[in-house]
PyMOL Python script that loads the backbone (N, CA, C, O; Angstrom):
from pymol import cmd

cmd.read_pdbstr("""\
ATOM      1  N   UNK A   1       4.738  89.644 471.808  1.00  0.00           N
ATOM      2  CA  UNK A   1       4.641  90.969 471.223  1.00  0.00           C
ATOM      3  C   UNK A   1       3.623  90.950 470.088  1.00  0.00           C
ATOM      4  O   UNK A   1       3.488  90.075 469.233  1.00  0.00           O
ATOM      5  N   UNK A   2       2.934  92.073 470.240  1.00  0.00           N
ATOM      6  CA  UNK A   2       2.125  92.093 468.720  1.00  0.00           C
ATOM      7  C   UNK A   2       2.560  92.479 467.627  1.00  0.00           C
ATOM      8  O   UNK A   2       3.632  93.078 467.550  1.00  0.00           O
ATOM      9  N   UNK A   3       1.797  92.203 466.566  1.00  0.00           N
ATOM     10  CA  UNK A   3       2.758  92.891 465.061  1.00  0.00           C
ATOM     11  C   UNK A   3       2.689  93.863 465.137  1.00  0.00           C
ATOM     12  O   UNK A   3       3.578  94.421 464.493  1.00  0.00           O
ATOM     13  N   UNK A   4       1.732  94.825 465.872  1.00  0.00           N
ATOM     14  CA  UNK A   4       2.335  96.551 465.878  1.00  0.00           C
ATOM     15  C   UNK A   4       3.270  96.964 466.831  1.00  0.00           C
ATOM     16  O   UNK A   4       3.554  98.160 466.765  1.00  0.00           O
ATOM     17  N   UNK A   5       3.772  96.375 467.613  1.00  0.00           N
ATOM     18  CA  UNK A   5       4.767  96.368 468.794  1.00  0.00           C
ATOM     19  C   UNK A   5       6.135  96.179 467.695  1.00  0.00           C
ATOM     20  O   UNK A   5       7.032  97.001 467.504  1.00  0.00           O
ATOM     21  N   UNK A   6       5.957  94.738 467.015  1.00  0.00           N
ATOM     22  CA  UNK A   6       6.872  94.500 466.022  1.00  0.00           C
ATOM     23  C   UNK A   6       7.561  95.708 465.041  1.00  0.00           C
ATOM     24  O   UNK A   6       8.742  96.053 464.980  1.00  0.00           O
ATOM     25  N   UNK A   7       6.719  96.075 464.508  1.00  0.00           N
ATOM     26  CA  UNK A   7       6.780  96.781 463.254  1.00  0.00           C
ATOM     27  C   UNK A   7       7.478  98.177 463.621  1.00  0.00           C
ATOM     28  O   UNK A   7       8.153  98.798 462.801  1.00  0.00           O
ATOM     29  N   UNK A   8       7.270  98.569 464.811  1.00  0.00           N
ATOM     30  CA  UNK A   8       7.617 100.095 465.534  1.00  0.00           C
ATOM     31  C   UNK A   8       8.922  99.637 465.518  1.00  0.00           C
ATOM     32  O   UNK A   8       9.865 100.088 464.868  1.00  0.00           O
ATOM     33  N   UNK A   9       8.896  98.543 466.418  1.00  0.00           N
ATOM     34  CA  UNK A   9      10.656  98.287 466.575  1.00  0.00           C
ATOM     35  C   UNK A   9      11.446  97.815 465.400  1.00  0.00           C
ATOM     36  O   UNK A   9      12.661  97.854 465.596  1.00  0.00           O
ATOM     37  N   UNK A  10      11.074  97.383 464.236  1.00  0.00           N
ATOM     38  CA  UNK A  10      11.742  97.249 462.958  1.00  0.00           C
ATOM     39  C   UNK A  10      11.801  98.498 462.632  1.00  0.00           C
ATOM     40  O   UNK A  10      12.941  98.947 462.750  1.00  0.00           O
ATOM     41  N   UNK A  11      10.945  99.318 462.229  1.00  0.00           N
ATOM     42  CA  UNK A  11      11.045 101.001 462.221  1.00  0.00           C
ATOM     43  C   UNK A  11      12.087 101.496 462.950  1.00  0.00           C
ATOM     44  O   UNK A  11      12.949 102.138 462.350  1.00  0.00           O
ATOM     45  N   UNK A  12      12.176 101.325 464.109  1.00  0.00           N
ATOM     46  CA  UNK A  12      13.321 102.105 464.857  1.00  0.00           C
ATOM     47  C   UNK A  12      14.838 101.484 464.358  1.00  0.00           C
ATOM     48  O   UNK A  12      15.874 102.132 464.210  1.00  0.00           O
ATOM     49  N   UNK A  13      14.630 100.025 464.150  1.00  0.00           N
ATOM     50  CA  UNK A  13      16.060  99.224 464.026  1.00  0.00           C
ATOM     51  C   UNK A  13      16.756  99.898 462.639  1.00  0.00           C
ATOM     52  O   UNK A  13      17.946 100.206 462.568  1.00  0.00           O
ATOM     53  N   UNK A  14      15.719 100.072 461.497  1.00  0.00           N
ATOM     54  CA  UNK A  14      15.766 100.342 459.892  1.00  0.00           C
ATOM     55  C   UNK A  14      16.398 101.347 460.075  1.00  0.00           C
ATOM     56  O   UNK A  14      17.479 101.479 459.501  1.00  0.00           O
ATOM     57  N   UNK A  15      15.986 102.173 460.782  1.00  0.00           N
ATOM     58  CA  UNK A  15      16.032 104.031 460.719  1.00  0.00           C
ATOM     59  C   UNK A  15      18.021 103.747 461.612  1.00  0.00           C
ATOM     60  O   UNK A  15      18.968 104.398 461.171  1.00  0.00           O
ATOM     61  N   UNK A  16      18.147 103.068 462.399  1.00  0.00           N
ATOM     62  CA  UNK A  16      19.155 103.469 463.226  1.00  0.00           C
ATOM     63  C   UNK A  16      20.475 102.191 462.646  1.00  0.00           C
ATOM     64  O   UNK A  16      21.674 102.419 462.805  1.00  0.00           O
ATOM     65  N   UNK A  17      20.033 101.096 462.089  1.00  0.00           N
ATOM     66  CA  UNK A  17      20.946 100.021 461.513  1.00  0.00           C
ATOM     67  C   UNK A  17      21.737 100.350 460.304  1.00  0.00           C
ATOM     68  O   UNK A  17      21.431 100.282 459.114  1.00  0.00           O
ATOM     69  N   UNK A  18      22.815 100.720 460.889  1.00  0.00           N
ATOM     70  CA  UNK A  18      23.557 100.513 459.291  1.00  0.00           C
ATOM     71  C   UNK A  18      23.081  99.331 457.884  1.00  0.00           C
ATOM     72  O   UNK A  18      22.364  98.336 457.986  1.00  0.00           O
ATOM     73  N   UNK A  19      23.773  99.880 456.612  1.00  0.00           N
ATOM     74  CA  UNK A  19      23.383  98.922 455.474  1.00  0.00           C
ATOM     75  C   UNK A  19      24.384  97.644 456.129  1.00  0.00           C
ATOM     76  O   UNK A  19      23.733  96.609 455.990  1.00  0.00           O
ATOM     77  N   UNK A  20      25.238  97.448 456.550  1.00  0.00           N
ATOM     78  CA  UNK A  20      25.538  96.463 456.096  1.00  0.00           C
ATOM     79  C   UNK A  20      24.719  95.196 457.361  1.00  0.00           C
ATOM     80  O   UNK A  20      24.489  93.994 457.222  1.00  0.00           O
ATOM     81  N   UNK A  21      24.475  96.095 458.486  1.00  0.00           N
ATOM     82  CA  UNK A  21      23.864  95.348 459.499  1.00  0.00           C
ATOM     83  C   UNK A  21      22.661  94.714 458.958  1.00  0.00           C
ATOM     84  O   UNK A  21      22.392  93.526 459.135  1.00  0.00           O
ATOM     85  N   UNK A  22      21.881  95.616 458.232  1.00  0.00           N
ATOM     86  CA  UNK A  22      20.691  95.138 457.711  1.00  0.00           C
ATOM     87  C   UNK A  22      20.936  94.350 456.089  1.00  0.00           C
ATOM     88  O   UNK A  22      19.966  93.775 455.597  1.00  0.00           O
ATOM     89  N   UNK A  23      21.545  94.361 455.742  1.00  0.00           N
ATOM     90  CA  UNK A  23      22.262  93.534 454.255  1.00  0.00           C
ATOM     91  C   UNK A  23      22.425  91.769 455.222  1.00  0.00           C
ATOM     92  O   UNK A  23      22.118  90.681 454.735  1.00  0.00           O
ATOM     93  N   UNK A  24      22.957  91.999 456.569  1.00  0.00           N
ATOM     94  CA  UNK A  24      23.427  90.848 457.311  1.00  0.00           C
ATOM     95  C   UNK A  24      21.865  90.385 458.018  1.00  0.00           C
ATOM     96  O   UNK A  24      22.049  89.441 458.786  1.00  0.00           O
ATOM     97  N   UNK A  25      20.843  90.678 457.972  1.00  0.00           N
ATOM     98  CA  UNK A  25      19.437  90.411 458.494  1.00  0.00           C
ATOM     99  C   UNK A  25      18.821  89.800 457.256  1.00  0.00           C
ATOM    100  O   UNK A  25      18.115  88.857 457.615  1.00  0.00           O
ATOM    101  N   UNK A  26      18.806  89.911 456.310  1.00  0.00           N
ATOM    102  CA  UNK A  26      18.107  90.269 455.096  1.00  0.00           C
ATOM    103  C   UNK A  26      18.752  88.560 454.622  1.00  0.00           C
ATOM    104  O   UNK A  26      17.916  87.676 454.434  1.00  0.00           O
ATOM    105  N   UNK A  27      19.989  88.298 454.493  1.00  0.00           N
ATOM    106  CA  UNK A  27      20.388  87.059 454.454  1.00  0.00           C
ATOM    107  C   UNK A  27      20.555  85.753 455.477  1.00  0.00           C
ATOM    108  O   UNK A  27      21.127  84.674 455.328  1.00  0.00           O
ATOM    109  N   UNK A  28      19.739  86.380 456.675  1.00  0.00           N
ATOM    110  CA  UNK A  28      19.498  85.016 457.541  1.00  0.00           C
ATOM    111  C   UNK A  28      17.913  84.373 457.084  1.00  0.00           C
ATOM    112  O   UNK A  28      17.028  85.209 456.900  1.00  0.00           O
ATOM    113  N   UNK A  29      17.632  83.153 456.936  1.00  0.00           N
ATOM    114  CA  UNK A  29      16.580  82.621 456.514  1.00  0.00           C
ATOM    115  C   UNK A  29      15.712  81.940 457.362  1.00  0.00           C
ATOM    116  O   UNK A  29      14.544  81.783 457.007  1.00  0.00           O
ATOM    117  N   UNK A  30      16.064  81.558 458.318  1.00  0.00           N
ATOM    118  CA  UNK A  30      15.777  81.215 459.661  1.00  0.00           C
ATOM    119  C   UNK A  30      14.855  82.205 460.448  1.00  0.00           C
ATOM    120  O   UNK A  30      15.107  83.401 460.597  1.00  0.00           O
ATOM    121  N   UNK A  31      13.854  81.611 460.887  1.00  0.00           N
ATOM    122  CA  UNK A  31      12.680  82.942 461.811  1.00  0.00           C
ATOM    123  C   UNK A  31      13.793  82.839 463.028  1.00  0.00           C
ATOM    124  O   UNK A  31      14.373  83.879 463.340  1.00  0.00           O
ATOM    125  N   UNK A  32      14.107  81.622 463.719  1.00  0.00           N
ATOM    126  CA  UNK A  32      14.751  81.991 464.747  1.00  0.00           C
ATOM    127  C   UNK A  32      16.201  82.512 464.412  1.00  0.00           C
ATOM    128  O   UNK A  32      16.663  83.108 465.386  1.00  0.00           O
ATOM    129  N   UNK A  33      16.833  82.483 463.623  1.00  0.00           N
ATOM    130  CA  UNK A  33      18.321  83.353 463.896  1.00  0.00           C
ATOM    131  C   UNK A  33      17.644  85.318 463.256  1.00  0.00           C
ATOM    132  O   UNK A  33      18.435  86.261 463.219  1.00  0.00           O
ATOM    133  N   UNK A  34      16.470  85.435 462.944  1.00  0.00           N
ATOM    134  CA  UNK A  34      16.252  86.793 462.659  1.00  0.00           C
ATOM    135  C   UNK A  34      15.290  87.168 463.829  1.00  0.00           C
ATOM    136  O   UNK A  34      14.699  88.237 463.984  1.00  0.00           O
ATOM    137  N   UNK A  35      15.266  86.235 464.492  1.00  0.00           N
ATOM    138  CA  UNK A  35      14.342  86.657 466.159  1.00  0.00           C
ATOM    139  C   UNK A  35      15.622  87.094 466.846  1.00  0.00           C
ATOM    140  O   UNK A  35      15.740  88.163 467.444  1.00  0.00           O
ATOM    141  N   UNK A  36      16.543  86.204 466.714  1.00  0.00           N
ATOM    142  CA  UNK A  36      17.879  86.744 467.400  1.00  0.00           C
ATOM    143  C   UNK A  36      18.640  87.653 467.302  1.00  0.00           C
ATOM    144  O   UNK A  36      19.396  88.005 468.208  1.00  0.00           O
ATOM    145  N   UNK A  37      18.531  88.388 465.748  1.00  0.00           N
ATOM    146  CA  UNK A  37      19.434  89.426 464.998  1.00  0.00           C
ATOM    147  C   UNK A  37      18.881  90.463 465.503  1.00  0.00           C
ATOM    148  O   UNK A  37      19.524  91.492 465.716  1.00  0.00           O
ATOM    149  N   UNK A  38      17.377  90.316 465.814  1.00  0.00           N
ATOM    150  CA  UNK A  38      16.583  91.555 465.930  1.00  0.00           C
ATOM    151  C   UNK A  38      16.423  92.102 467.951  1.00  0.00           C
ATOM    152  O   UNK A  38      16.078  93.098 468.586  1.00  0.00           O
ATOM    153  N   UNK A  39      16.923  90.723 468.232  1.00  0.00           N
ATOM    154  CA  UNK A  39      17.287  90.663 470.019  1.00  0.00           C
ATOM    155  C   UNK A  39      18.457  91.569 469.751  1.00  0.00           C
ATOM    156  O   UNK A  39      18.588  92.627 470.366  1.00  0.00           O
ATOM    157  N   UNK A  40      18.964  91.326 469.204  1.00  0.00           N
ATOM    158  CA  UNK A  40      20.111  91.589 469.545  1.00  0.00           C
ATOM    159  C   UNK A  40      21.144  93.654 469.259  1.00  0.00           C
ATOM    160  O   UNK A  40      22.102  94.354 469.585  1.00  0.00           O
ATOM    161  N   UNK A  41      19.551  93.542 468.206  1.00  0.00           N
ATOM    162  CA  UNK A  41      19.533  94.974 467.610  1.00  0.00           C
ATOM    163  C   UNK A  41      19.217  95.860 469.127  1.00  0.00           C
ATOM    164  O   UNK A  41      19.952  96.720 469.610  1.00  0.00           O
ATOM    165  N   UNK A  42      17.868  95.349 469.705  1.00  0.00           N
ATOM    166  CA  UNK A  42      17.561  96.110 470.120  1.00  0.00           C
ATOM    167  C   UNK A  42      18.118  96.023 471.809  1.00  0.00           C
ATOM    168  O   UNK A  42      17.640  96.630 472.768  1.00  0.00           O
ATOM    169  N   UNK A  43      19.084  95.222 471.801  1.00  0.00           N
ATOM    170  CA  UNK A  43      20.003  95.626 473.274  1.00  0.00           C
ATOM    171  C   UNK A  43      20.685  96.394 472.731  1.00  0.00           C
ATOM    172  O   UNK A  43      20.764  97.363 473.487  1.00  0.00           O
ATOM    173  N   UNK A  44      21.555  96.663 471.379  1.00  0.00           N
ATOM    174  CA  UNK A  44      21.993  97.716 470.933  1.00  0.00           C
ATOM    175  C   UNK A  44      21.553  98.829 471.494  1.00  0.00           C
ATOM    176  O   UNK A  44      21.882  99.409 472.529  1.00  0.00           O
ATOM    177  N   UNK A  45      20.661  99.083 470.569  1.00  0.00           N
ATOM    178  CA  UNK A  45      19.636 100.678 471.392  1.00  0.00           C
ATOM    179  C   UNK A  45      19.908 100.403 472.343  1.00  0.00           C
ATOM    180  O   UNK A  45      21.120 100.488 472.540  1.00  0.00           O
ATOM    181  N   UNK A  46      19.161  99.973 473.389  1.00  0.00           N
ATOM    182  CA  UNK A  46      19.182  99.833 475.021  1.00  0.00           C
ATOM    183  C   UNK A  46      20.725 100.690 475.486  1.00  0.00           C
ATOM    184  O   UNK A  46      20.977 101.663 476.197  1.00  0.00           O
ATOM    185  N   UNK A  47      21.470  99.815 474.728  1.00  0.00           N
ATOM    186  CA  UNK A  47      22.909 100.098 475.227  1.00  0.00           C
ATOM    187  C   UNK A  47      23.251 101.589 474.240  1.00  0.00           C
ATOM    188  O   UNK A  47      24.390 101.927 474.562  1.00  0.00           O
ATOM    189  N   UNK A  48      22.935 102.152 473.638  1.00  0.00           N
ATOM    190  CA  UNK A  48      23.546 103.118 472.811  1.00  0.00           C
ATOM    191  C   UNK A  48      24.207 103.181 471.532  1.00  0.00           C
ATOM    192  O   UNK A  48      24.475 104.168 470.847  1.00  0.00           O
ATOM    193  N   UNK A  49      24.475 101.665 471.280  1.00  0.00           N
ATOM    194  CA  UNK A  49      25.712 101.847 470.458  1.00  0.00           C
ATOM    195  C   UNK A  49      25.008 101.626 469.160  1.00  0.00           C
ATOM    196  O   UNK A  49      25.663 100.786 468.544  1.00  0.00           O
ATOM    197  N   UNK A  50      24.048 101.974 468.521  1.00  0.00           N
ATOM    198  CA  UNK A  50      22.948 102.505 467.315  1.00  0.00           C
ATOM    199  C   UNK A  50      22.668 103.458 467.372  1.00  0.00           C
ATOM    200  O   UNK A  50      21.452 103.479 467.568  1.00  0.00           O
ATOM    201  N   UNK A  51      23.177 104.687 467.304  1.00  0.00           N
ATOM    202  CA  UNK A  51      22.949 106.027 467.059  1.00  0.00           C
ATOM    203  C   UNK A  51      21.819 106.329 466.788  1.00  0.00           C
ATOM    204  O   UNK A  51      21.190 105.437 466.218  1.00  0.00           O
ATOM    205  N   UNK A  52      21.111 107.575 467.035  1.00  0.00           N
ATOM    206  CA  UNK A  52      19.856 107.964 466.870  1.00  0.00           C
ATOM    207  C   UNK A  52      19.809 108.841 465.872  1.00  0.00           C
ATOM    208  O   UNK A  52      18.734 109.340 465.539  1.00  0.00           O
TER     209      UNK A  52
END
""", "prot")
cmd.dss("prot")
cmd.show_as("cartoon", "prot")
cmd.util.cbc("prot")
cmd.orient("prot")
């Protein structure tokens, strides 16, 4: 993915992630467990359950 591919989908995650979901991103330090947080956001969307 490119960083503007990236950045749209952090945009969408920000706008639709609760605080505490993103309070719980913000304290992983790891690139790979916040590659995963952010997998995992966006099967959310996919699936619905992140409100629009």
């Amino acid at each position: 993915m490119t960083d503007k591919e990236l950045n749209k989908i952090a945009d969408l995650i920000n706008e639709r992630a609760t605080f505490a979901e993103l309070a719980e991103f913000k304290h992983l330090e790891q690139r790979e467990d916040r590659a995963a947080w952010v997998k995992n956001q966006i099967a959310k969307l996919d699936k619905g359950e992140i409100l629009p």
